[in-house]
C-alpha positions as CSV (number, residue, x, y, z in Angstrom):
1,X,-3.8,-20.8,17.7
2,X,-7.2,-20.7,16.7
3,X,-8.7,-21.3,13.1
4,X,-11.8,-19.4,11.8
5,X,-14.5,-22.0,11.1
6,X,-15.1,-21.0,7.3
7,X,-12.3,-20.1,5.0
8,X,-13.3,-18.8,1.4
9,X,-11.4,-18.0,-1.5
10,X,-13.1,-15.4,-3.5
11,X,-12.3,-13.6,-6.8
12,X,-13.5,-10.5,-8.3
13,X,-13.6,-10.0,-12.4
14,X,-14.8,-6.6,-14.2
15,X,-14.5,-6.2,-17.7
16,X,-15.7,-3.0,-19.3
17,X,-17.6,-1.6,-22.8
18,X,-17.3,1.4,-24.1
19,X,-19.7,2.9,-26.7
20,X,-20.1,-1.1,-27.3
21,X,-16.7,-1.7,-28.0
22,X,-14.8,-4.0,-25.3
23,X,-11.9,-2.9,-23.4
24,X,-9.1,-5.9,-23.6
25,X,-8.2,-4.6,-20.1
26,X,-9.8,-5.9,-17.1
27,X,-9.8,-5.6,-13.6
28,X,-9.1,-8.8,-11.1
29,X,-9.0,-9.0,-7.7
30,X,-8.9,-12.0,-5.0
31,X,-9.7,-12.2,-1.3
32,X,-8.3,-15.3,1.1
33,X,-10.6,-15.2,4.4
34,X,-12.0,-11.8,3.3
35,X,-8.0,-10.3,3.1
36,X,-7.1,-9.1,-0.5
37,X,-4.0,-11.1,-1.3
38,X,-4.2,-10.8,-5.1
39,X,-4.7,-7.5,-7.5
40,X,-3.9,-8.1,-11.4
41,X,-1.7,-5.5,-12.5
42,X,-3.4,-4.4,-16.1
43,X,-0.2,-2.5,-17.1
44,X,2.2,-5.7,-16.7
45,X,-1.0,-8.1,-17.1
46,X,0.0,-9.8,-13.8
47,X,-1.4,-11.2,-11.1
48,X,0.3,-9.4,-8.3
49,X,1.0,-10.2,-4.4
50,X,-0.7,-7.9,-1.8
51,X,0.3,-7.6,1.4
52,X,4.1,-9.3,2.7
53,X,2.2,-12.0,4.2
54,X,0.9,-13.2,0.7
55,X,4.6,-12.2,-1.1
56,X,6.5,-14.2,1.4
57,X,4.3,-17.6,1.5
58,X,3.0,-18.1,-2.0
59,X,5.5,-19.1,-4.7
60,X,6.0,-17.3,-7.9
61,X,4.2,-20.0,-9.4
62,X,1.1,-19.5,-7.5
63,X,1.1,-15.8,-9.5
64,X,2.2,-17.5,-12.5
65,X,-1.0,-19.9,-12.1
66,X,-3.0,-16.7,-11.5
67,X,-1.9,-15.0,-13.8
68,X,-3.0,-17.6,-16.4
69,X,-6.5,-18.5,-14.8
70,X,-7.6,-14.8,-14.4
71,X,-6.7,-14.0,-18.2
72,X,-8.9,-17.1,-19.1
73,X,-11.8,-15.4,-17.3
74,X,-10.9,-12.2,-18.3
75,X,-11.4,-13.5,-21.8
76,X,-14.0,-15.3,-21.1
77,X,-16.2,-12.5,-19.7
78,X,-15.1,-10.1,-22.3
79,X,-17.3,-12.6,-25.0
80,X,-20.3,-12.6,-22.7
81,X,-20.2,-8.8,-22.7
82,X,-19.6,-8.5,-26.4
83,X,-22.6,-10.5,-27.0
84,X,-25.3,-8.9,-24.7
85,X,-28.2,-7.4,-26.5
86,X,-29.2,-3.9,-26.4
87,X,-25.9,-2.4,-24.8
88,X,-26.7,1.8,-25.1
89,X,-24.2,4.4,-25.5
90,X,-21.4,4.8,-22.8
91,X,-19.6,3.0,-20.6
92,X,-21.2,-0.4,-19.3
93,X,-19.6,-3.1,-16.8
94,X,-20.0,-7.4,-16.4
95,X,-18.7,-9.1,-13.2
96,X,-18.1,-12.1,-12.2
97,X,-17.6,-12.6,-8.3
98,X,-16.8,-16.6,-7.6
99,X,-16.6,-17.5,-4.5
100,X,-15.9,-20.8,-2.7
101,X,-15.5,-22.2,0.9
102,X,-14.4,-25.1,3.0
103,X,-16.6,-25.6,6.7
104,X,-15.1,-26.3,9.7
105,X,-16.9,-29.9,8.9
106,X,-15.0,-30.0,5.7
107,X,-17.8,-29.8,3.6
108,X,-17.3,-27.1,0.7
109,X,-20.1,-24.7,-1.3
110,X,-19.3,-22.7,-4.1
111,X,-21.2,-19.8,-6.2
112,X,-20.6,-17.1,-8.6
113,X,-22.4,-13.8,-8.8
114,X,-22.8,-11.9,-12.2
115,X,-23.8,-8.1,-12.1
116,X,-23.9,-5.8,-15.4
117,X,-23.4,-1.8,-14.5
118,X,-23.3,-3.0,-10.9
119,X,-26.5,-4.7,-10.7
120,X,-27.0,-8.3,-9.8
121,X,-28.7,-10.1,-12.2
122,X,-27.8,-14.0,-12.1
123,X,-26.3,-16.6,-9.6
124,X,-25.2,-20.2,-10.0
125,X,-24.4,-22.2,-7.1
126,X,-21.5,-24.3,-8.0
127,X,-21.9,-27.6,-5.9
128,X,-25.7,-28.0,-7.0
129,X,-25.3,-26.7,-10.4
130,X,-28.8,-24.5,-10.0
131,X,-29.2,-20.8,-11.7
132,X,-30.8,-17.9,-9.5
133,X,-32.1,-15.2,-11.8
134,X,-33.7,-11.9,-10.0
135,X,-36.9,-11.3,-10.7
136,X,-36.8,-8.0,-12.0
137,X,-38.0,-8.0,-16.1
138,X,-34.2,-6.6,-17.0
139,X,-32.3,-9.1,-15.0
140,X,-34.1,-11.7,-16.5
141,X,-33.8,-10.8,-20.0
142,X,-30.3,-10.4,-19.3
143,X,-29.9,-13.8,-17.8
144,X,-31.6,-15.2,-20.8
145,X,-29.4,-13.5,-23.4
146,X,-26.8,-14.7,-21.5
147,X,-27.4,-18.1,-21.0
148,X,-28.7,-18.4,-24.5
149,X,-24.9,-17.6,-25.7
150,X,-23.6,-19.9,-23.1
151,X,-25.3,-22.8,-24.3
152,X,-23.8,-22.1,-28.0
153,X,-20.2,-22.8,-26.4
154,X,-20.1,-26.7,-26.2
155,X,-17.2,-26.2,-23.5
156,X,-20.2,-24.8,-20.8
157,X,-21.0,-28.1,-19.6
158,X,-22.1,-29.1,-15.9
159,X,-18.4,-31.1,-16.3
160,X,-16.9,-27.8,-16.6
161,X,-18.8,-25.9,-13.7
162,X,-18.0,-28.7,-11.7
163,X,-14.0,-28.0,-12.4
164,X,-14.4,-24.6,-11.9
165,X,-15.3,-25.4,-8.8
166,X,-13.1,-28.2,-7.8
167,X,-10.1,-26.0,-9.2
168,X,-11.2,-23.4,-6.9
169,X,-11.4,-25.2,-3.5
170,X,-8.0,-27.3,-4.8
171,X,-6.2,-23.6,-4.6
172,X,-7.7,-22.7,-1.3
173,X,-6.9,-25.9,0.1
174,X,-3.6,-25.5,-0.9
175,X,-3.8,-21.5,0.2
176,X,-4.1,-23.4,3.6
177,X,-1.9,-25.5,4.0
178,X,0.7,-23.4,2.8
179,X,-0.5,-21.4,5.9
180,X,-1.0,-18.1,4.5
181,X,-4.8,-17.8,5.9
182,X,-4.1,-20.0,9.3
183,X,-1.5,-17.7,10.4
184,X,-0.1,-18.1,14.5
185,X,-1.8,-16.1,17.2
186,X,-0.7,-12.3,17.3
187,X,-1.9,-10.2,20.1
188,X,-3.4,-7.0,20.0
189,X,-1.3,-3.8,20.3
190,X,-4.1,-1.7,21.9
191,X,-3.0,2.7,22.3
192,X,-5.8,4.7,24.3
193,X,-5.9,8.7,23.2
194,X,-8.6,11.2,24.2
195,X,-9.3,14.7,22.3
196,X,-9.1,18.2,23.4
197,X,-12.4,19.2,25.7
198,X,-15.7,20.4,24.5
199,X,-18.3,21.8,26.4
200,X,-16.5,19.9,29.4
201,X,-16.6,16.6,27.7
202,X,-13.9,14.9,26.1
203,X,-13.9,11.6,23.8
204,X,-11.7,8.6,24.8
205,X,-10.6,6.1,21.7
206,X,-9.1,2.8,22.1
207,X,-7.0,1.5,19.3
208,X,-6.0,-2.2,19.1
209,X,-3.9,-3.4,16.0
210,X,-1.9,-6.2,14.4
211,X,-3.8,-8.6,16.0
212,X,-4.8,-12.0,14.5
213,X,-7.5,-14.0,14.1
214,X,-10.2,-11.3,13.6
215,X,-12.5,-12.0,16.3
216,X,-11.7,-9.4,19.8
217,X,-13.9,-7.9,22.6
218,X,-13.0,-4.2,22.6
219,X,-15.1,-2.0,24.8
220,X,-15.2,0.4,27.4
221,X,-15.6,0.3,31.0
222,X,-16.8,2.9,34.0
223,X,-15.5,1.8,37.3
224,X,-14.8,-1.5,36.3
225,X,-18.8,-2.5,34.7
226,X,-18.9,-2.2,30.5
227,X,-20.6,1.1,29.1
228,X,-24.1,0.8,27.8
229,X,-23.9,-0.4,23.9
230,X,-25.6,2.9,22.9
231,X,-22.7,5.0,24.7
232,X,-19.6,3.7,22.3
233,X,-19.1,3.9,18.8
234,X,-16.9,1.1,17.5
235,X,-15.1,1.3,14.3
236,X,-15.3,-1.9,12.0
237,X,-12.6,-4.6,12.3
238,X,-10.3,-4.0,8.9
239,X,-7.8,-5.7,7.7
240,X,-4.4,-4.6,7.6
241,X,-1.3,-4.7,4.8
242,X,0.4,-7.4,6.9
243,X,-2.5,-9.8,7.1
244,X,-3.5,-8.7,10.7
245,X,-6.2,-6.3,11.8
246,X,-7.2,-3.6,13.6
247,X,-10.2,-1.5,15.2
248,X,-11.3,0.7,17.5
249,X,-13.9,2.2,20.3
250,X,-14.9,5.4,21.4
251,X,-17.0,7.4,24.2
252,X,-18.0,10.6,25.6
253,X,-16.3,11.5,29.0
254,X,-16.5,14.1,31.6
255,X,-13.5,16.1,31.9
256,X,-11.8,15.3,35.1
257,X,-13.4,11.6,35.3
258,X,-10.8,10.1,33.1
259,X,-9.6,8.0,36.4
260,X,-13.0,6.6,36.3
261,X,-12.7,5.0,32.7
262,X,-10.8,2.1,31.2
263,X,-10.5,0.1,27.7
264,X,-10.9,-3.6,28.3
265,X,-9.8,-5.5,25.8
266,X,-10.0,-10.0,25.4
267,X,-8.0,-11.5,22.4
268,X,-7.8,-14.9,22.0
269,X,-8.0,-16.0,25.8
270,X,-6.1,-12.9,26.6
271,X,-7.0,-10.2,28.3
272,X,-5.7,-6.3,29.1
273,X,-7.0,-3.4,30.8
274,X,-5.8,0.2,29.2
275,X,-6.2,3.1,31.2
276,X,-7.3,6.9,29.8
277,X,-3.5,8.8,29.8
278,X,-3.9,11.9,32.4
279,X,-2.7,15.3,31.3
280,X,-2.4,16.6,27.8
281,X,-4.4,15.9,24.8
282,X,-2.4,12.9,23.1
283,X,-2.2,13.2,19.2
284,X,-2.4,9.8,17.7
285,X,0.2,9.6,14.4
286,X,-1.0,6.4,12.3
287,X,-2.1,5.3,8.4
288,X,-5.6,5.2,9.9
289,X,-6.1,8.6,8.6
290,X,-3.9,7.9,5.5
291,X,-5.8,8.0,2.5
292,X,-4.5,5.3,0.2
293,X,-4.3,3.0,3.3
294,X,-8.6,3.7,3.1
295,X,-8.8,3.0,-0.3
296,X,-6.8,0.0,0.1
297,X,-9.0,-1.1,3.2
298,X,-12.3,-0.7,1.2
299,X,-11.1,-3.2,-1.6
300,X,-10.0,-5.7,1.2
301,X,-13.3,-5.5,3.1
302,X,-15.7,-5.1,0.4
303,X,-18.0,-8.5,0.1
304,X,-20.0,-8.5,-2.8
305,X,-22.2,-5.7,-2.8
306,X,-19.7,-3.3,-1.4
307,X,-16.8,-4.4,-4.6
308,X,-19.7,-3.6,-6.9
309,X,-19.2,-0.1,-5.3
310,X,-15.0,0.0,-5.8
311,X,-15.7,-1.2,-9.1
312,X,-18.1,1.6,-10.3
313,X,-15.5,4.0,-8.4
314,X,-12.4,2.5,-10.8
315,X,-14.8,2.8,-14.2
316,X,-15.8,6.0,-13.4
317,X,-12.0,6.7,-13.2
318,X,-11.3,5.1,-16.5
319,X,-13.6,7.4,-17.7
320,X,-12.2,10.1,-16.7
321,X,-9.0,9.2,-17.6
322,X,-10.3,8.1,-21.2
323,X,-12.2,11.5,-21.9
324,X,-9.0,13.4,-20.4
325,X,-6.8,11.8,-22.9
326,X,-9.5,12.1,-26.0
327,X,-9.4,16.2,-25.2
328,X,-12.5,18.0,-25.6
């Protein structure tokens, strides 16, 4: 079985304002090798299992451990946000993405991300202990204000960066070895479907799904030789519920040159050839289509500039909700 050369454990935190008032809820999220494992359930205030693969492997004291570490940095960012300066009107956001990774070399890096209302605005790189502020006149006063507070709390010390990170890359080492990231070898599943004709043209798709690690060669092929790059459209590689993934390619045919056209497909040292199905129009029945399974998809996938994006999309929600409920 074969090991992805980076692993990273990464963990998104949102707290919220509204009309300068901070919300005690929050919303967490955590990512093993770019798969969402972890969403905190602000009802229950739990950390909460996603996926079987996640449930089956980590303990109930791995979400009891969560549980406790994300409320600390819930907290935590919630006094930041109370004390930035010149908050306006409305509803305003402060994130915290932290991220850190072990190379295939076994040397590790580490940094966290801070954006307020979905704009970046400071970094701090957790092995070298160096800040990053943008260079844009509001980022930095907001990095000022910011750090200005932080220095008033004798408990921000380089000792205490220095645990956040060490704690970090002690739970993804142990995320590892527990083997819920280096999972075995699982092939491809790969389904070829073509659409009704147009114009004398119809369009060929090749599925492949539940397959593990990430990394596959899905493409199309004309008597045997791969179709120009321009002439496919791929799909991206997502991750599924059950800690595989899935994706997908697609070309224009002629009608009545199906025989002509095959899906060539290499996993892992493996490889399959999938033929277009003669006669009529296949319908393809799966949760690609489904809409939660989407939404679901987008929070595994996002990286950080993409879970800004979510997170604007769940506080315009609670906004909604909140101006629902106050009435008119």
């Amino acid at each position: 079985s074969s090991s992805p050369e980076l692993h990273t454990l990464r963990y998104n935190v949102t707290v919220l304002s509204r009309d300068g008032s901070v919300q005690s809820e929050f919303l967490a999220e955590g990512h093993l090798d770019g798969q969402l494992f972890l969403l905190y359930d602000r009802q229950k205030c739990r950390a909460r299992p996603q996926g079987q693969w996640s449930e089956d492997v980590l303990g109930a004291k791995t979400w009891d451990t969560e549980t406790g570490d994300l409320t600390e940095n819930g907290k935590d960012l919630r006094m930041t946000l109370a004390h930035i300066k010149g908050q306006k009107g409305g509803l305003h956001s402060l994130q915290e993405i932290k991220v850190c990774e072990i190379h295939e070399d076994n040397s590790t890096g580490g940094l966290r991300h801070f954006y307020y209302d979905g704009e970046l605005f400071l970094s701090q790189n957790l092995e070298t202990q160096e800040w990053t502020e943008l260079q844009s006149s509001r980022a930095q006063t907001l990095a000022l204000n910011i750090r200005n507070f932080w220095k008033e709390d004798t408990m921000k010390t380089k000792t205490h960066y220095r645990t956040v990170q060490a704690d970090c890359l002690k739970k993804l080492q142990r995320y590892l070895e527990s083997g819920v990231a280096v999972r075995r070898t699982a092939p491809p599943m790969v389904n070829v479907t073509h659409s009704e004709a147009s114009e004398g043209n119809i369009t060929v798709t090749c599925r492949a799904s539940g397959f593990y690690p990430r990394n596959i060669a899905l493409t199309w092929r004309q008597d045997g030789v791969s179709l120009n790059h321009n002439a496919q459209q791929w799909g991206g590689i997502l991750p599924d519920q059950n800690g595989t993934y899935q994706t997908w390619v697609a070309t224009k045919i002629r009608q009545g040159e199906e025989q002509k056209f095959a899906c060539y497909m290499e996993h892992s040292g493996n490889h399959s050839t999938h033929p277009v199905p003669s006669g009529k129009v296949l319908v393809f029945q799966s949760q690609w289509l489904d809409i939660p399974y989407v939404l679901a998809v987008a929070a595994a996938v996002a990286a950080a500039a993409a879970a800004i994006f979510v997170i604007i999309l769940y506080v315009l929600c609670c906004k909604k909700k909140t101006s629902a409920a106050e009435g008119p």
